[in-house]
C-alpha positions in Angstrom: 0.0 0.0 0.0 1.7 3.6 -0.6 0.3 6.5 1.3 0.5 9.6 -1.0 0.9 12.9 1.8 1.2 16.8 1.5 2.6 18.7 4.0 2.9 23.0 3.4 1.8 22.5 0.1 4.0 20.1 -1.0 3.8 16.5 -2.5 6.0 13.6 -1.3 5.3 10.4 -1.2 6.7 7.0 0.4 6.3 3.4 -0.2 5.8 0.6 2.1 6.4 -2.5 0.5 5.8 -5.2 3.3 2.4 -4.8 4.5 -0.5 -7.0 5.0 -3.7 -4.5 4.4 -5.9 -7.3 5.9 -4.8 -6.9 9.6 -5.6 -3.9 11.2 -2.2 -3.3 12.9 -0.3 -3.0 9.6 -3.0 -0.3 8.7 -2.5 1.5 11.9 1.5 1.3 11.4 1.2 3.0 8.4 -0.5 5.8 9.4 1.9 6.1 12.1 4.6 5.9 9.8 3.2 9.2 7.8 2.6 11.0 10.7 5.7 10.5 12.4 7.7 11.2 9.0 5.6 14.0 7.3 3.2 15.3 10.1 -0.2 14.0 9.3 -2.5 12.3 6.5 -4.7 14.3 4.4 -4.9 11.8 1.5 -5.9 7.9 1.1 -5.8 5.8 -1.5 -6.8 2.5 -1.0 -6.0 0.6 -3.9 -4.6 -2.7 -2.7 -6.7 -5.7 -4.1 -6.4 -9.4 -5.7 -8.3 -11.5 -7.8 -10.5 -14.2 -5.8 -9.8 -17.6 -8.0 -12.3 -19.6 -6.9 -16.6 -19.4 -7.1 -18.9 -20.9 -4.5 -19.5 -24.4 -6.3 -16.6 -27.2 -6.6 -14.0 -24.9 -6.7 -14.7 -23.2 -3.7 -11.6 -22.3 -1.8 -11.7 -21.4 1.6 -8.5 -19.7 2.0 -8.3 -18.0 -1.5 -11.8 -16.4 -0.5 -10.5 -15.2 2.7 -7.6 -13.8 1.3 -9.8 -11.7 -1.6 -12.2 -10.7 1.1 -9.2 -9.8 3.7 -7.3 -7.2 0.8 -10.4 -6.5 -1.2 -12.8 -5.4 2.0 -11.3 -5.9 5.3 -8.5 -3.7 3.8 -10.7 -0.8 2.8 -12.6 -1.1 6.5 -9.6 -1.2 8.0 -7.8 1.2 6.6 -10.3 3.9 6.9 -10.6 3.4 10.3 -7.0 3.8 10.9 -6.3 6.3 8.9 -9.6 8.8 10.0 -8.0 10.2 13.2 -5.0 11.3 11.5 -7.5 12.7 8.7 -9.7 14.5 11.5 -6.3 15.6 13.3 -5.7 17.6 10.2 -9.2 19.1 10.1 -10.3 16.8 7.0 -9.2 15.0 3.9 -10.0 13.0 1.1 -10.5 9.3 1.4 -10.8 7.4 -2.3 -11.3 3.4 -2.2 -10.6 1.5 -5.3 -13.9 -0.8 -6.2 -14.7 -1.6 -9.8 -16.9 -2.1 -12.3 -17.8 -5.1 -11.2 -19.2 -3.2 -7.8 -21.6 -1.9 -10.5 -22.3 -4.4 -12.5 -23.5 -8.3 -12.7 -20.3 -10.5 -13.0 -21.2 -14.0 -13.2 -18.1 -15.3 -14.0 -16.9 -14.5 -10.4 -19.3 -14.0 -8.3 -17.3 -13.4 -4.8 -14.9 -11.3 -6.6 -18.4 -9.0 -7.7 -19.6 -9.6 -4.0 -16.5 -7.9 -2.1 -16.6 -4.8 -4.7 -20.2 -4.1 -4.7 -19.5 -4.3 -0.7 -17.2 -1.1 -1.2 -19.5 0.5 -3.4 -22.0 0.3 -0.7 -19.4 1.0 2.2 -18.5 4.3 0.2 -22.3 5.6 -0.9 -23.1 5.4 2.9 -19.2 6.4 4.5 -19.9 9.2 2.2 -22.7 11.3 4.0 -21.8 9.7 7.7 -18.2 11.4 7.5 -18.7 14.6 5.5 -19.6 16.5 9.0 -16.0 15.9 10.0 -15.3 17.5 6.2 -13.7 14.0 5.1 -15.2 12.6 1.8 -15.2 9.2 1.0 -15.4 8.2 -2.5 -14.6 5.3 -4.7 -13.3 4.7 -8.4 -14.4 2.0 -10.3 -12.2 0.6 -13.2 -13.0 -1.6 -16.0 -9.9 -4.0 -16.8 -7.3 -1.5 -16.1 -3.5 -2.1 -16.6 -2.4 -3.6 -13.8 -0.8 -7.3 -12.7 -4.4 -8.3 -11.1 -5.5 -8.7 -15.1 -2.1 -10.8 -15.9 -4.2 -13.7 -16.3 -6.9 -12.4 -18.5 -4.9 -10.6 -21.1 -5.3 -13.4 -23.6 -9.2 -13.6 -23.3 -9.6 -9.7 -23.3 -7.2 -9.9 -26.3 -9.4 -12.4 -28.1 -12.2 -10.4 -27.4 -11.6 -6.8 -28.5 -11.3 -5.7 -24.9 -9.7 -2.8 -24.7 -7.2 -2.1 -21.3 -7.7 0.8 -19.7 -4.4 2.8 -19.2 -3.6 3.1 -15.2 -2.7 6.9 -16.1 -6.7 7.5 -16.8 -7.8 5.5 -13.0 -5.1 7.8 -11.5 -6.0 11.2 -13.4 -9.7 10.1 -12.5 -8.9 10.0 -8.9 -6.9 13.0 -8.6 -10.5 14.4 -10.3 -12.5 12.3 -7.0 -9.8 14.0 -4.4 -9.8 17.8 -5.9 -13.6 17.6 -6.6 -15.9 18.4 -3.9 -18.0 15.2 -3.9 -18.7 13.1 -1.0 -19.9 9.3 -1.7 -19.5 8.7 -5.7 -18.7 5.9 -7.2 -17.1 7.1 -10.4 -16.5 4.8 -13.3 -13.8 4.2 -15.2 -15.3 2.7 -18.5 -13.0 2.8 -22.0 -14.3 4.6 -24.5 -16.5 7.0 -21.9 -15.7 9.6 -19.8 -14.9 8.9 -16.4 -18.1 10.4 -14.1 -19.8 9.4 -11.1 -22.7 6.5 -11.5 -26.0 7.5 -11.3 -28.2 5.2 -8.4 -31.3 5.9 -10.0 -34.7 4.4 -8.8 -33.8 2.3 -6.0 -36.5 2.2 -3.6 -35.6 3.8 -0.2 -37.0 3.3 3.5 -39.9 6.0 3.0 -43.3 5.4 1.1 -42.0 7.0 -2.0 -38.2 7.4 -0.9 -35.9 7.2 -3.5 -31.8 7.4 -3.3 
């Protein structure tokens, strides 16, 4: 996970390469790490994530579902709880979770990998409105099949298939747009061939008689 911080108007930015986002100590550390070394948080990314491998049928795994739940979820929860103090310390900040489109979408080809992102999409809508009175948005972005090594093992079939692969330069201009914008719970897409935008929830029935969100 890499914590991107700026401090008097500056940009720096550190990596920590050995770190388990799916235990809540590791998260904690990190933040720790940034405050100690550059005086406070006021930006998270958290983009860690990994394919699941396995559905719910014969090839069910236990431990490879664990693991794609534990970076995919756990590590969003968990690092937005460590990382919030340090954010509130600071008066505020911008929080951006990585999803997908498959948080948006029906994904029958793996079902538990759809099942953790959608759980982010809906951690985001609501973390969105719950934190903006401590001025922290949360939002999340919400790639197609973006260039990156969890696609390795698809390239040939989205090769066969016309697929286009989105370049990680557009996911990272899009969240630069999330973290400079004003919007608080968005789930913006990141489609090829459209512009990248928040999704629209329209018509889903809400608590109320005629509620609508």
């Amino acid at each position: 996970m890499t914590w991107f911080v700026s401090t008097s108007g500056e940009r720096d930015a550190h990596t920590v390469h050995a770190c388990d986002v799916s235990d809540l100590d590791a998260n904690r550390a990190l933040v720790d790490f940034a405050q100690e070394h550059y005086g406070g948080v006021d930006i998270a990314l958290l983009n860690a994530g990994v394919a699941t491998g396995c559905g719910v049928g014969d090839d069910f795994a236990p431990a490879r579902y664990r693991r794609a739940m534990g970076a995919n979820l756990d590590g969003v929860v968990y690092g937005t709880h460590a990382v919030l103090p340090a954010l509130r310390a600071r008066g505020g900040g911008a929080i951006v979770a990585t999803a997908s489109l498959a948080g948006l979408a029906v994904v029958p080809l793996d079902p538990l990998y759809a099942a953790n992102k959608h759980a982010v999409v809906g951690l985001a809508r609501s973390l969105g409105p719950a934190l903006a009175p401590d001025n922290v948005r949360f939002n999340a972005v919400c790639p197609g099949f973006a260039e990156s090594r969890i696609i390795d093992p698809l390239r040939d079939m989205l090769s066969a298939q016309g697929l286009p692969v989105i370049p990680a330069e557009v996911v990272a201009d899009t969240v630069l747009r999330i973290v400079t914008g004003e919007g608080a719970g968005e789930c913006w897409f990141v489609q090829a061939g459209r512009e990248p935008e928040p999704f629209r929830f329209r018509t889903v029935p809400g608590p109320g008689k005629s509620a609508a969100v």
